[in-house]
C-alpha positions as CSV (number, residue, x, y, z in Angstrom):
1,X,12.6,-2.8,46.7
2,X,13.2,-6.5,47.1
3,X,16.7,-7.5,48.9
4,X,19.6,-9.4,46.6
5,X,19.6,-12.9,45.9
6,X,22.2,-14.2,48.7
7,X,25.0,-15.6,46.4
8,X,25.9,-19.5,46.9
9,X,29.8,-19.7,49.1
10,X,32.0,-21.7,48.0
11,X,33.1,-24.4,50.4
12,X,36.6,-26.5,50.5
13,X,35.3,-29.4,52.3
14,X,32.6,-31.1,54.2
15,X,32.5,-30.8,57.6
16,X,34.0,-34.0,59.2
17,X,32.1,-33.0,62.7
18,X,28.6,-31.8,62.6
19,X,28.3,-31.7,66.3
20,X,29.9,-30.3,69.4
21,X,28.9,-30.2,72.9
22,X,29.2,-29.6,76.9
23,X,30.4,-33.3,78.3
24,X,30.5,-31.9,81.7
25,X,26.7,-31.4,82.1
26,X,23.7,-33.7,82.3
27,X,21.1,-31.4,81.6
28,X,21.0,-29.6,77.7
29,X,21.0,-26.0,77.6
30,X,20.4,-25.2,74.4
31,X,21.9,-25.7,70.9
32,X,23.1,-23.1,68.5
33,X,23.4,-23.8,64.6
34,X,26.4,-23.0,62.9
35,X,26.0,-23.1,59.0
36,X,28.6,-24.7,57.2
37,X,29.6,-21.5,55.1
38,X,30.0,-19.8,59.1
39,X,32.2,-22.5,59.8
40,X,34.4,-22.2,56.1
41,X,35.1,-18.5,57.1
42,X,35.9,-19.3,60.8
43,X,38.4,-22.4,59.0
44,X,39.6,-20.1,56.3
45,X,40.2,-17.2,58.8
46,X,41.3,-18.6,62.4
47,X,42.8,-21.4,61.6
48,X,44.1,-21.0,58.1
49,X,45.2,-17.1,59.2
50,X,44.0,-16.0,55.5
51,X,43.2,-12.0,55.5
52,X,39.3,-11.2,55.1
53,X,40.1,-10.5,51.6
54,X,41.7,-13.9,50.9
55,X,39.6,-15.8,52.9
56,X,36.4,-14.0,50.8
57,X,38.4,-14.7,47.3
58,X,38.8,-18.6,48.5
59,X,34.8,-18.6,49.1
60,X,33.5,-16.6,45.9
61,X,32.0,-13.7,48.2
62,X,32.8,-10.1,48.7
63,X,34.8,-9.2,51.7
64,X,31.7,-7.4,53.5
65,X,29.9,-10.5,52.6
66,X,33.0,-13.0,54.5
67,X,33.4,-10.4,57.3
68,X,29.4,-10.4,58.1
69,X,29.6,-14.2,57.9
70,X,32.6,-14.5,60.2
71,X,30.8,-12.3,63.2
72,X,27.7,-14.4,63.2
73,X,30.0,-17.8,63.3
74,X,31.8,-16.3,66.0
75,X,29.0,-14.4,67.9
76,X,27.2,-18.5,67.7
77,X,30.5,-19.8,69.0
78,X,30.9,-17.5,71.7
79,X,27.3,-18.3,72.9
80,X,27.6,-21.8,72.8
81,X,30.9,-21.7,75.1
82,X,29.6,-18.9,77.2
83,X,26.6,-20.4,78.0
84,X,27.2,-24.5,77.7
85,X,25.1,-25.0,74.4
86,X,25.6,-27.6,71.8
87,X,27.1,-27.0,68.3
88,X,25.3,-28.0,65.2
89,X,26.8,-27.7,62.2
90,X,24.0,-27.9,58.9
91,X,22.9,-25.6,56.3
92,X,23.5,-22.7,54.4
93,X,23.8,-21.2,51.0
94,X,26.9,-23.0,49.6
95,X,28.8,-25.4,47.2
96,X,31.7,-27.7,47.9
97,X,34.8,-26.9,45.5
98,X,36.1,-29.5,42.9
99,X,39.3,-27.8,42.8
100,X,42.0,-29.6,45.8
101,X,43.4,-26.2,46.3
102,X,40.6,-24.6,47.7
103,X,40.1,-26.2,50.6
């Protein structure tokens, strides 16, 4: 049995940053990448305060789908403060929204 096609998430915007990182340290750590549909559900979610269902109605995806999505952006965030690693933000299975009241 062959897994499902991963459906394309629908995006509000481009990411203005695509990179974050330790100032305080000369030497690099390490670098986690974030994927720009982890960072929609961490926007939609934490700083927008939609509900999982919302948040997964806003982005075209189921809610298991959103609520999957949200722990690995969070579990990449905690790492990268935990542990001093740069941010990258790039990639993923997604589509930026025509529609202004998406994002």
């Amino acid at each position: 049995m062959t897994p499902r096609k991963r459906r394309r998430r629908r995006v509000g915007r481009k990411p203005g940053f695509t990179q974050f990182g330790p100032t305080s340290s000369s030497k690099k750590v390490g670098e986690v990448v974030l994927t720009v549909d982890e960072l929609e559900s961490i926007r939609l979610k934490d700083l927008e305060n939609l509900t999982q269902e919302e948040a997964a109605e806003k982005m075209d995806i189921s809610q298991p789908t959103f609520h999957r999505t949200l722990l690995s952006a969070r579990k990449k965030i905690s790492d990268a403060l935990i542990n001093g690693k740069a941010i990258k933000v790039e990639g993923g299975n997604y589509w930026i929204s025509p529609n202004k009241n998406q994002g």
